[in-house]
N, C-alpha and C positions, 0 to 999 in steps of 0.2 A: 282443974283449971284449964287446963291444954284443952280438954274436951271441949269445956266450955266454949274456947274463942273459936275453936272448929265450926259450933253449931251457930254461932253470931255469926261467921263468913261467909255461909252455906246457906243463910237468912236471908242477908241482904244482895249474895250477889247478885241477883237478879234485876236490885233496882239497880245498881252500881252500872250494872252490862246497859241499862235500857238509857240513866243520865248520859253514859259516856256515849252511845249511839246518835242518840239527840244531841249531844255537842257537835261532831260529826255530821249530824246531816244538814245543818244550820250551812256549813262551812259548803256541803256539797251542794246546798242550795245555791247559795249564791253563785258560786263558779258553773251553773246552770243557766243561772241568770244572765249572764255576762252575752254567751251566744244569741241569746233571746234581745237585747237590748241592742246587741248590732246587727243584727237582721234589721228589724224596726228602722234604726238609722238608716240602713243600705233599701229598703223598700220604699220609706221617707225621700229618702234624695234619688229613687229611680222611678219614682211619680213626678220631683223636680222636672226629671230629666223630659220624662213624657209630655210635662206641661209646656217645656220650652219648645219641645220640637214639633211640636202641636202650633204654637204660636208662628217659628219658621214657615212651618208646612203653609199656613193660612197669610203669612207673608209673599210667599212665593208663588202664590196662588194667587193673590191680587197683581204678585206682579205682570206674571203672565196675562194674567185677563186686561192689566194696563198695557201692554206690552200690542198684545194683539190688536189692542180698539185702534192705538197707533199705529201697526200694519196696515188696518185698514183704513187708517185716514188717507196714511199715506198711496195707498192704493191707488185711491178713489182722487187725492190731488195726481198722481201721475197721468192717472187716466183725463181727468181735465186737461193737462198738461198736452196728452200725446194728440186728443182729439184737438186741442186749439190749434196747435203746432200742424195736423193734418187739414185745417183750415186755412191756417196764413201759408202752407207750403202749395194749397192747391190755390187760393186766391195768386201766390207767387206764380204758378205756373201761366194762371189764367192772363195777370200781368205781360207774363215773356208773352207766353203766344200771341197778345195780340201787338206786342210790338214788334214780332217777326212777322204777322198780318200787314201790319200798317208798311214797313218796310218793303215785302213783297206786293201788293195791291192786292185789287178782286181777284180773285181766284178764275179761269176760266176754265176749272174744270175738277168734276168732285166725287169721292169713290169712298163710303163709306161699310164697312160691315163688321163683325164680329171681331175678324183678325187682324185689319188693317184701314188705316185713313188715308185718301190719296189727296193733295190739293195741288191743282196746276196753275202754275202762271205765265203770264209771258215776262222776258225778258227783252225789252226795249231800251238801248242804250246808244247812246254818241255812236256810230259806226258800227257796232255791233247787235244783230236780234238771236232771239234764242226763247228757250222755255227752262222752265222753274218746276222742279216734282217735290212738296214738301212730307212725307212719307212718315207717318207714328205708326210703327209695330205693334198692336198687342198680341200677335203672335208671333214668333221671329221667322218659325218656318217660308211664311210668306216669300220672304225674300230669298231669290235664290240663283245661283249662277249654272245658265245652262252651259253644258258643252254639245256642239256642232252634233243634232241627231242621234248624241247620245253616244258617240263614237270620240273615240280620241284618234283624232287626224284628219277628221272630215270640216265641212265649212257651213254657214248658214246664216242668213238675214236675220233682224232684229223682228222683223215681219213673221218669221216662219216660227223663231222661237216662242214669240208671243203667242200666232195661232196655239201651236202644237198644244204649248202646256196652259192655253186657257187664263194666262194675266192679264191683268187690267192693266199695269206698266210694264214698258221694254226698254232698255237703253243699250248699247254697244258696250262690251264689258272688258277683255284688258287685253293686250295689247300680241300680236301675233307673229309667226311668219312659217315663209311656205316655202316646199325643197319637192324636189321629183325624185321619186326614185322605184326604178321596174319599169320606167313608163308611166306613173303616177302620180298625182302632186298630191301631197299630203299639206293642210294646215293646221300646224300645232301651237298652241299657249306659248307665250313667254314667260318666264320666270317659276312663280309657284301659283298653282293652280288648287285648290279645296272648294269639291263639292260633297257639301255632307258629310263634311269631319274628313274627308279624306283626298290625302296627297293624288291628284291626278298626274300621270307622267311621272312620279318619283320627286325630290324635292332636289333644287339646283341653288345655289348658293349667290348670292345678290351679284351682278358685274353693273357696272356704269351706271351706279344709284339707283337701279329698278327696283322699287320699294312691292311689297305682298301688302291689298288691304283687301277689307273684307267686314264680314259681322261675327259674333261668338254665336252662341246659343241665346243668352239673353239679349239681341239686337242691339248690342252696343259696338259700334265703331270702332275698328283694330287697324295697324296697319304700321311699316315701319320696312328699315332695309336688316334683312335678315343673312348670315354668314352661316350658322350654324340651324340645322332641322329642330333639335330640340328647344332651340330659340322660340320659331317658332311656333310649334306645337305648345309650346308653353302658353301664346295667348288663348290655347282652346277655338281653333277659328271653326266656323259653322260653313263659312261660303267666303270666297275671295278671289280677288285674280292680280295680277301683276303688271306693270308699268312704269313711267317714270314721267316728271320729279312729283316728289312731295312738296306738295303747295303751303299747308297751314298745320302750325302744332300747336295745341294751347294756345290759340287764336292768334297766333302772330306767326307771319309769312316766314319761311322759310331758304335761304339763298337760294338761286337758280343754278345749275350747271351751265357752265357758259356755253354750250351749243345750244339751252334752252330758251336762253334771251333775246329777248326785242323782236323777235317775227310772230306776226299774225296769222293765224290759224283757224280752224275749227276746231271744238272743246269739248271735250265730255269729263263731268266732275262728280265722283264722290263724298261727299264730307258728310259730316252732321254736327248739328247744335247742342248748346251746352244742357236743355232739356232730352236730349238722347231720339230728337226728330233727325231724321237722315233728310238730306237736300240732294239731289241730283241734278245736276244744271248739262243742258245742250246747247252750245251757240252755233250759229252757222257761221259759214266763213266762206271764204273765196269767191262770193259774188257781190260786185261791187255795186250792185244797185238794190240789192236785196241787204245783206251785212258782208263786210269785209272782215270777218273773222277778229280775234285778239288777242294779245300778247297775256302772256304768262303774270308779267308784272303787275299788268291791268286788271288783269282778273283776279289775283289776288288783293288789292285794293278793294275790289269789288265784293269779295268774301268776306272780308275783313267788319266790311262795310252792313254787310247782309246779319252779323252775328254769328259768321261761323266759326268753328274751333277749329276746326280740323279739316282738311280738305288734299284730297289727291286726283289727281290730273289721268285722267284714264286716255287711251286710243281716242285718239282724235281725228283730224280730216278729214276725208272720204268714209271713214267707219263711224265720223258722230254722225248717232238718230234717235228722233224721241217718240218713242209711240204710247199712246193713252189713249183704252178704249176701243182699239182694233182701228185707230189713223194715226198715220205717222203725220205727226202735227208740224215738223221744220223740215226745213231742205237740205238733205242731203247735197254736200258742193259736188258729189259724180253724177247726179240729175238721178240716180236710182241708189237704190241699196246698196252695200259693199256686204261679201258675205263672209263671215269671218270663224275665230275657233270657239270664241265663248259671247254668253250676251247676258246682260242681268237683267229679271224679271221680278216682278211683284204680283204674285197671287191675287187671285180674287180672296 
């Protein structure tokens, strides 16, 4: 009987071994399964992902392209903008200038080229004559302040500085005086002197309101009473010479120094207009059948009058002269030339 159930167990193990495996792999399927079904989900939702950032991408991509057409509207309205604005700014100028035309009169005398505009006028007033030089820079070098022969100490006519350097304008430039010594007379600048950026004489610190004017580089009008060098320096000045009083700042006159008041003179004037035209005025004085010269006060009313901003009062009596074109157009009140340390000229 033993035998027996030996050889039945030894029968069937075989199926016994194979049912129990397949129960077993049922179980191992599934848990196979398992990883398989979340992949699936996780490849599912990172197609999601793809589709969304897909949609972004072609979001931001229209925006951009919207983004841009607006750069360029805007472009193209500034550009309208800046062109009209360059229109009403040049019709604006066109406006001034002809009301500092109409102001000044016919012009009798006219210098036009590349670097520079000349326009001359006469100056006929109550008591006083003279001349008018209305002067637009388009190059600044033009303008330029000689020293006497090129020498610091020496002297020289408004005449001579004209020839030498071949200007179309000459005027008397700032203010001087003269000392002997070896046996010599030397005349030298007063105040602060810059030709071509640079301190001629060294730089002297302002006494009795002698103010430094002059032009920068870009030919804008500078000028002021200066204490300290780096003050100065700091306008950047290109050419200048020194004198006193300042006449007009920001188009309103200026007090006078009471030695400067109520006597009639001869005048030489720097200033320039609120378009960045420089004015040079000569009056004569001291002959009373020709002009009796005029006061400070006067002439500032007269500036005033003319549209100027700014204005300063150069070396006057015996050294105003105005020469345009190779003739001295006024009257010197010493019947000739006075020969001095500086003279300011304008290029051809």
């Amino acid at each position: 009987m033993r035998i027996i159930n030996l050889f039945f167990i030894f029968l069937f193990a075989p199926l016994i071994g194979f049912l129990f495996a397949m129960t077993n792999f049922d179980s191992r399927a599934q848990a196979t399964g398992l990883p398989l079904i979340k992949t699936e989900l996780e490849i599912s939702s990172t197609e999601q992902h793809l589709q969304d950032l897909y949609k972004n991408v072609s979001f931001i991509s229209q925006l951009v392209e919207d983004q841009d057409q607006t750069f360029k509207e805007q472009e193209r309205v500034i550009q309208e903008l800046a062109m009209l604005s360059t229109n009403h700014r040049d019709l604006s100028d066109q406006i001034y200038e002809d009301r500092i035309l109409a102001m000044l009169g016919p012009p009798v005398g006219f210098h036009q080229s590349e670097r520079v505009e000349v326009k001359v006028f006469k100056l006929d007033e109550l008591g006083y004559r003279g001349f008018i030089a209305k002067v637009k820079l388009f190059d600044p070098e033009v303008f330029k302040v000689v020293l006497a022969q090129d020498k610091y100490g020496e002297k020289e006519t408004p005449s001579q500085a004209v020839e030498r350097t071949g200007a179309i304008l000459g005027i008397n430039g700032g203010g001087f005086y003269r000392f002997m010594q070896d046996g010599r007379e030397y005349t030298l600048p007063i105040g602060n002197t810059v030709i071509d950026e640079k301190l001629v004489g060294g730089f002297h610190p302002s006494v009795e309101d002698i103010f430094f004017s002059g032009i920068n580089k870009e030919g804008k009008l500078i000028g002021g009473i200066f204490n300290d060098r780096d003050a100065l320096l700091s306008q950047k000045p290109w050419q200048g010479v020194s004198f006193v009083p300042i006449l007009i700042q920001g188009g309103k006159p200026v007090p006078l120094p009471a030695k400067w008041q109520n006597t009639k003179h001869p005048r030489t004037i720097l200033g320039e207009y609120a378009n960045g035209d420089l004015i040079l005025i000569v009056v004569d004085g001291r002959q009373s059948d020709w002009s009796s010269g005029v006061t400070l006060e006067r002439l500032q009313i007269k500036l005033i009058e003319l549209g100027v901003k700014e204005g300063y009062n150069l070396d006057g009596g015996g050294s105003s002269t105005f020469i345009f074109d190779g003739q001295v157009l006024n009257r010197p009140s010493d019947g000739i030339q006075r020969a001095m340390a500086t003279n300011l000229v304008v290029l051809q």
